[in-house]
N, C-alpha and C positions, 0 to 999 in steps of 0.2 A: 436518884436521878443521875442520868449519864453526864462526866462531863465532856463539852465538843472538841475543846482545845485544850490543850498541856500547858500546862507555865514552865517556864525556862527563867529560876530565878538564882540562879548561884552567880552571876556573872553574863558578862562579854567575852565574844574571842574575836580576834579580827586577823582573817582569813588573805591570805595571798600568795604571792609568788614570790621566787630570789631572784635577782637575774647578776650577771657576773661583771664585775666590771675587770677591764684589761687596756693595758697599757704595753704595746709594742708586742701584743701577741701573746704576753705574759697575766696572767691571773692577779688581782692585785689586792682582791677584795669581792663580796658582795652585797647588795641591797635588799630590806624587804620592799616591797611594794604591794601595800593592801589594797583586795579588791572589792571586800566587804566585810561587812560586823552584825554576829550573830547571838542573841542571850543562849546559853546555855545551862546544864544541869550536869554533875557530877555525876558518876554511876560508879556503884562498884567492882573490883575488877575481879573475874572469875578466873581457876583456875586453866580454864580451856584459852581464857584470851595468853595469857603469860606463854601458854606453853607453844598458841601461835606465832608470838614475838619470838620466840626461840626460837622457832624451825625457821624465819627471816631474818635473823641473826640482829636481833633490836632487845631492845630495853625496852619495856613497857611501863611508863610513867605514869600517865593518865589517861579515863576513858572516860567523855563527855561524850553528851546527848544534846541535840539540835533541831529545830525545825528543816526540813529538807526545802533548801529556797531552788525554784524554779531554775536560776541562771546554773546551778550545778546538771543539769539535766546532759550538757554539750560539752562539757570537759572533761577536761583527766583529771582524774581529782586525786590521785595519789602524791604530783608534783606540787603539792599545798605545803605549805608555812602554814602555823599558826603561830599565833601573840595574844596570850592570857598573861596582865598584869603586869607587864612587861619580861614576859617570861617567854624563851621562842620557843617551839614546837617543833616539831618534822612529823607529818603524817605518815602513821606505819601501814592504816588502813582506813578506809572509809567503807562504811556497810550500812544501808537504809532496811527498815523495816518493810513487813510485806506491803505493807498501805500507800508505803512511800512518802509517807507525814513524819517521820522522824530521820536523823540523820547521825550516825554512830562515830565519833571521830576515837582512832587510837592513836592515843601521840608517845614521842618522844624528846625527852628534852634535849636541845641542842650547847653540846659543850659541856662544860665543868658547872657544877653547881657555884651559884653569884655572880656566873656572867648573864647580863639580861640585854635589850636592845633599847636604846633610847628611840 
């Protein structure tokens, strides 16, 4: 028997934007601000993804798999944040399957290992 829907059970990630904050013109800091939360699935990472991060000059950390939610349809989805576990992201790519039911995140962990975001 076929099944209809995928489980997405390794976790959450909760997906958004940074925006900058500045004082007197000057950079001072920035914020995440999430715009939703999605269960996800770990995937293993292929030789061909690594060697994509290299030709965009990234670090390929981790590659989760997601439901493809509708409100991504009208955005840029490259300018994404992620936050799994309190661990931040930078999306290196986004890629959907031909069906467009799955949602391919390649991230990047942002900063030095043990800095996380409250």
């Amino acid at each position: 028997m076929k099944n209809y829907r995928k489980t997405y059970n390794d976790g959450y990630l909760t997906y958004g934007t940074k925006t900058t904050k500045r004082k007197n013109g000057k950079r001072i800091g920035s914020t995440f601000e999430p715009e939703g939360k999605l269960a996800f699935n770990e995937l293993s990472i292929r030789e061909q993804d690594y060697q994509m991060a290299d030709m965009s000059t990234s670090k390929l950390d981790l590659k989760v798999e997601t439901m493809y939610p509708p409100s991504f349809k009208m955005k840029r989805k490259t300018k994404y944040t992620v936050v799994i576990e309190s661990i931040e992201y930078d999306v290196i790519k986004l890629d959907t399957d031909y069906s467009k039911n799955n949602l391919y995140f390649y991230l990047q962990e942002v900063g030095e290992a043990g800095d996380s975001v409250e």
